[in-house]
C-alpha positions as CSV (number, residue, x, y, z in Angstrom):
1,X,0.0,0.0,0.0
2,X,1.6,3.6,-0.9
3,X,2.5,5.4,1.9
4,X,0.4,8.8,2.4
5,X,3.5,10.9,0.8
6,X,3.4,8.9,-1.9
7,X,-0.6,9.1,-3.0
8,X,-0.7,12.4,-4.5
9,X,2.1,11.2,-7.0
10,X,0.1,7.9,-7.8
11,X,-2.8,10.3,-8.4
12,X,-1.7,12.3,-10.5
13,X,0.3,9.7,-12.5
14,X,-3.0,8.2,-13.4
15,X,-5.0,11.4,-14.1
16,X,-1.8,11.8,-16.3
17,X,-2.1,9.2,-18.3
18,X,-6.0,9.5,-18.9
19,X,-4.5,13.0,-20.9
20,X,-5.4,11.3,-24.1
21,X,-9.4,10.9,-23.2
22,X,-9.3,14.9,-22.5
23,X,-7.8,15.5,-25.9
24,X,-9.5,18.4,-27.7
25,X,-10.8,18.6,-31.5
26,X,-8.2,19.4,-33.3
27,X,-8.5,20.1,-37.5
28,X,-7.0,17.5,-39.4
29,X,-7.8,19.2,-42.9
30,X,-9.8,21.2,-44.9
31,X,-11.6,22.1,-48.4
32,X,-9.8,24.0,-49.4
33,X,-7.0,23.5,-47.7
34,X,-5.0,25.9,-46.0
35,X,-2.6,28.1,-48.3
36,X,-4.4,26.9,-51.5
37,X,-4.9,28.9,-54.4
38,X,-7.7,27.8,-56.3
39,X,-8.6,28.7,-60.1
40,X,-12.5,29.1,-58.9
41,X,-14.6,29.9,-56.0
42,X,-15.7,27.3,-54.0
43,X,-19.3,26.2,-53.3
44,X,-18.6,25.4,-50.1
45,X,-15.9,25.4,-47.1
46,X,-15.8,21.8,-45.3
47,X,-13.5,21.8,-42.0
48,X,-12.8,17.8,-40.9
49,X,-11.7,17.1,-37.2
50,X,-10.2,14.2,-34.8
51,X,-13.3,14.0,-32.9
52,X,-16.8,14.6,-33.3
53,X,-18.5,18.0,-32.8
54,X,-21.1,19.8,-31.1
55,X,-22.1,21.2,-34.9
56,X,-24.6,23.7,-32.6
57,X,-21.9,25.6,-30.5
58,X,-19.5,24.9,-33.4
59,X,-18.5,28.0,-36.0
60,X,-17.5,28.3,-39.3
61,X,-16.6,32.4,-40.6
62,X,-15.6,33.3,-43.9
63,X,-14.0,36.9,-44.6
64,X,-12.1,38.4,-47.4
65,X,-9.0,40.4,-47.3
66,X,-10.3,43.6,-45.7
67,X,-11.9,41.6,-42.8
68,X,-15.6,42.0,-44.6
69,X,-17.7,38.9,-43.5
70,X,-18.9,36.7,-46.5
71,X,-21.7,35.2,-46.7
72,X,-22.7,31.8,-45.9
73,X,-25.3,29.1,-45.7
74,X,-25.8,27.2,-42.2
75,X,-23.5,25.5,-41.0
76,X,-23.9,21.7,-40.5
77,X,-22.3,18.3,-39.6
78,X,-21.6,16.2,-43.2
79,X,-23.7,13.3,-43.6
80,X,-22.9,10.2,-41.8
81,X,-20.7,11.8,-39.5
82,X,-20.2,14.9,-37.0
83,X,-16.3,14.8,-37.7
84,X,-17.1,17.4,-40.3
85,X,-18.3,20.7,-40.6
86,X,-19.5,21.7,-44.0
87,X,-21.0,25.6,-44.8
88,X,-22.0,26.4,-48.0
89,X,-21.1,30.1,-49.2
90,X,-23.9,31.9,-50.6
91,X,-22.8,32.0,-54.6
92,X,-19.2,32.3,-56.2
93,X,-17.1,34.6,-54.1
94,X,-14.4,37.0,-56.1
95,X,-11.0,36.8,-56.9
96,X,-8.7,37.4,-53.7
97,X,-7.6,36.0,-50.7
98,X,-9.8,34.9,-48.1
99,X,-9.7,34.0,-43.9
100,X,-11.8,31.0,-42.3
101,X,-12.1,31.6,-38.4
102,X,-13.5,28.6,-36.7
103,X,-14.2,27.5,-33.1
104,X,-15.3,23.7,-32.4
105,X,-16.9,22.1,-29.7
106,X,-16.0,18.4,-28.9
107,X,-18.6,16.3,-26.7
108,X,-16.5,16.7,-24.2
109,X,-17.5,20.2,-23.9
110,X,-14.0,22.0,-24.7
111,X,-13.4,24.6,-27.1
112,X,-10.8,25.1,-29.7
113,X,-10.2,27.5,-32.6
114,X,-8.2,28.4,-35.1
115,X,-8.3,29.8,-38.5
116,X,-6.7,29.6,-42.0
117,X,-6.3,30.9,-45.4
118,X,-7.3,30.6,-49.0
119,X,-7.1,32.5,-52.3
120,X,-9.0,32.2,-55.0
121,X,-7.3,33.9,-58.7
């Protein structure tokens, strides 16, 4: 039996090693990816996780260069799974480069966010 001295070490040597089941969702990719140039607008943005989402308290924002928002559909989870968030933008968007922002809820209940960039020619 560990002595009293030693039970706060055992304790947190097994939260510790429960880190991985407190993970967060973090992006694995994206359409379009991050950096890309593409020759046409996109019909839609579509942001795939590690984990599935909360797709309600889950965000998707779109703006351009200046910081102007775009418009967008609503956003929801891609069929057959809620590892992915697809929003559809309202019609072609211009020539330039553009910002996603995003902020994703996990069922665990914790937040991340992040954001990226595209360009369209």
């Amino acid at each position: 039996m560990p002595s009293s001295i030693h039970r706060p070490l055992l304790a947190f040597l097994l939260v510790a090693g429960c880190a991985p089941l407190w993970a967060h969702a973090v992006l694995q990719a994206s359409t379009p990816a991050a950096g890309a140039s593409l020759a046409a607008s996109p019909a839609e943005l579509r942001l795939s996780f590690n984990e599935a989402l909360e797709t309600g308290f889950s965000q998707v924002r779109l703006h351009d260069a200046g910081g102007t928002a775009v418009a967008t559909g609503e956003l929801h989870a891609a069929d057959g799974t809620a590892h992915t968030l697809v929003v559809p933008l309202k019609g072609p968007i211009a020539a330039g480069r553009y910002v996603v922002q995003w902020s994703a809820m996990g069922h665990d209940g914790h937040r991340t966010k992040g954001e990226f960039a595209f360009s369209v020619k």
